[in-house]
C-alpha positions, -999 to 999 in steps of 0.1 A, spaced: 16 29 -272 2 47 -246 -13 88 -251 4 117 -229 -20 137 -221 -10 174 -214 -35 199 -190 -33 233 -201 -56 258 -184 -81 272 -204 -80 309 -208 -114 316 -187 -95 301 -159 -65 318 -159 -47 331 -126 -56 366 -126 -31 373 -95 2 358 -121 -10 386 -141 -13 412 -121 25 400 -105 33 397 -146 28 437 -147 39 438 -112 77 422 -126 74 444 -164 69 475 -145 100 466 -118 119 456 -147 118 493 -168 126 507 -136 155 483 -133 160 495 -166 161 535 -160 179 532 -129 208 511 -144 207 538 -177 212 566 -152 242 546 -131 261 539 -158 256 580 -176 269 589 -137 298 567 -136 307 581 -169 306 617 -159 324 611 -133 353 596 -151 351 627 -167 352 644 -148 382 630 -130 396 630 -164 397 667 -163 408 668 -130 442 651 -135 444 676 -166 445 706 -144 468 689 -119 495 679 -150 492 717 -163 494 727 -127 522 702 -120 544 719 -155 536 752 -143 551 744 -111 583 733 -124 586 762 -147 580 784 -114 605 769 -102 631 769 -132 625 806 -128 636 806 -93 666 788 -104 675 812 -128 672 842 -106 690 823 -78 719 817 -105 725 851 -117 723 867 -80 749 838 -69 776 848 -100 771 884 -85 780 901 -117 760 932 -126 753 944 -158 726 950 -184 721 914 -196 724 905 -161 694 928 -149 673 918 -181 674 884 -175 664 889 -136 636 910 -145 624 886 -167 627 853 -144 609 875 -120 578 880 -142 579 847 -156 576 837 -119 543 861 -112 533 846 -146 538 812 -137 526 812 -100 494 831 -113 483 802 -139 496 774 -111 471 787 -83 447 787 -108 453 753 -123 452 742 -86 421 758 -79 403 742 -111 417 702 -104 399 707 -69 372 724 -79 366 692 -110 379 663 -79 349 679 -59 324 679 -85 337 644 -91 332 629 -57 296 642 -58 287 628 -89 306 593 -77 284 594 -45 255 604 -65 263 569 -85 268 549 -61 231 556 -50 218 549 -86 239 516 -80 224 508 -49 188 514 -58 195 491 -91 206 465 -68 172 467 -49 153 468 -83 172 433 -88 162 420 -60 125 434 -64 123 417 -99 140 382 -89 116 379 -57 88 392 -78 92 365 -101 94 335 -78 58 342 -75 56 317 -107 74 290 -91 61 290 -62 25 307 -62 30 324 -27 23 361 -25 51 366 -2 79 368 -32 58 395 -48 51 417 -14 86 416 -1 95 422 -40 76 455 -42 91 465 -8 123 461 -25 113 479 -55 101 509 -36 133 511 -20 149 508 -48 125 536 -66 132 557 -35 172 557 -33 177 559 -75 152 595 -68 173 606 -45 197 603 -63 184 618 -94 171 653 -73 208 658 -60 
């Protein structure tokens, strides 16, 4: 039967550039790691977010139709034209049930915009944190090729990609 022999290198000749691209791809990879942490805690705010802004719009969308039961009461009783104390009660109260409820719907309007804005700017700031991750991805996959294929190239254009990446996830975080 015949031997198979298997060549390992010994450890005095090991590739000292595979290591350094080793730590190269570790360090690309917690960055890959941070910036994809930080993407998905944006998305998530900003589903929040959103959340709160349909809130507002459904309080301001029952407030609306109370306004405007109001003015449908008020329009009824000044239609059957009969004048009296019940009569005048009930006007003066649809009438400040109108201030009341036109008050708390400008409001409610006010607040869904002002939560659809904050939104859309944590949205955008997510999709940044996305697109630096994707460039972290890319860093790390070309970074490793190095192994397969011992040419420096994978590893170069793989930091250019990971700087990139770095660069557009910091922007991100600052705004």
């Amino acid at each position: 039967m015949a031997e198979l022999e298997i060549h390992t290198e010994p450890e005095s000749q090991a590739d000292p550039r595979g290591q350094r691209v080793g730590i190269l791809a570790a360090v690309l990879a917690v960055a890959l790691a941070i910036a994809t942490i930080a993407s998905h805690r944006a998305h998530t705010a900003g589903v929040i977010l959103r959340t709160e802004a349909n809130d507002h719009w459904a309080f301001y969308q029952s407030q609306r139709i109370k306004l405007h039961n109001a003015e449908l009461g008020e329009e009824l009783i000044s239609a059957l034209g009969s004048k009296n104390e019940g009569t005048d009660h009930a006007l003066e109260r649809f009438r400040s049930e109108k201030a009341h409820y036109e008050g708390e719907s400008n409001i409610a309007r006010e607040e869904a915009r002002k939560k659809v804005k904050e939104g859309d700017a944590v949205e955008e700031r997510a999709l940044r944190y996305d697109f630096g991750e994707g460039l972290l991805e890319i860093a790390l996959v070309l970074t490793s090729l190095y192994f397969i294929s011992r040419k420096m190239l994978f590893p170069i254009i793989g930091v250019i990609a990971g700087v990139a990446g770095l660069v557009i996830a910091f922007t991100s975080a600052v705004s």
